[in-house]
N, C-alpha and C positions, 0 to 999 in steps of 0.2 A: 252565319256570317262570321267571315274570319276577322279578328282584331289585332290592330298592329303587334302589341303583345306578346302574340302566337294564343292568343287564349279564344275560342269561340263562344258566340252569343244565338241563342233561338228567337228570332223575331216571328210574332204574329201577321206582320205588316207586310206586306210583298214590296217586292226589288223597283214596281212603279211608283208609289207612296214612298219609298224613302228616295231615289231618284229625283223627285217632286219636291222632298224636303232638303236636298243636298245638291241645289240645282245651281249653287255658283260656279267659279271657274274651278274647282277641285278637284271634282269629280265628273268620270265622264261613263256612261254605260258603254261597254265595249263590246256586251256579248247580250244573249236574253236572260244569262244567266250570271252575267259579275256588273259591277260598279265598283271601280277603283279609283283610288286616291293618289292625286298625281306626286303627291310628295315622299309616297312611297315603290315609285317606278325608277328603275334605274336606266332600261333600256329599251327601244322598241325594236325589236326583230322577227322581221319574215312573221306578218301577220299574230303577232303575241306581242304584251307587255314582259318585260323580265322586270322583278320587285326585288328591292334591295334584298329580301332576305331572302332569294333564288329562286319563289316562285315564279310560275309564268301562269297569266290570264292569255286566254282567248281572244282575240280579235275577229267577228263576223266578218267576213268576205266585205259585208252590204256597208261595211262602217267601217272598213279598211282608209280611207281616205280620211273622213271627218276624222278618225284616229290620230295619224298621220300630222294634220292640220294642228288639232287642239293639241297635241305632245307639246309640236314645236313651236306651239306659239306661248306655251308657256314656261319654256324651259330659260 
């Protein structure tokens, strides 16, 4: 797990359980493999999140919409 930081953490817990635990308007699962934090998105383009600090998440095809939805109705 990457932390805003830039420092990483080793969870025992899988991406469902913390998902489960982090299930307000903040965070949204984007991929099978990320959950991000919308206060550190700067921009949604052509199926990816861009993160303030230049990364880019993944966006699945299948959650390309609820994506989409959930950015902009929190922005």
């Amino acid at each position: 797990m990457h932390l805003s930081n830039g420092s990483q953490e080793l969870s025992s817990k899988n991406l469902a359980y913390l998902e489960d635990i982090l299930s307000d308007k903040s965070f949204f699962r984007s991929h099978r493999s990320y959950l991000v934090n919308r206060y550190h998105i700067k921009a949604l383009i052509e199926g990816h999140f861009v993160l303030k600090n230049g990364n880019e998440i993944p966006i699945s095809r299948r959650k390309e919409t609820q994506a989409k939805t959930w950015f902009f109705s929190c922005v």
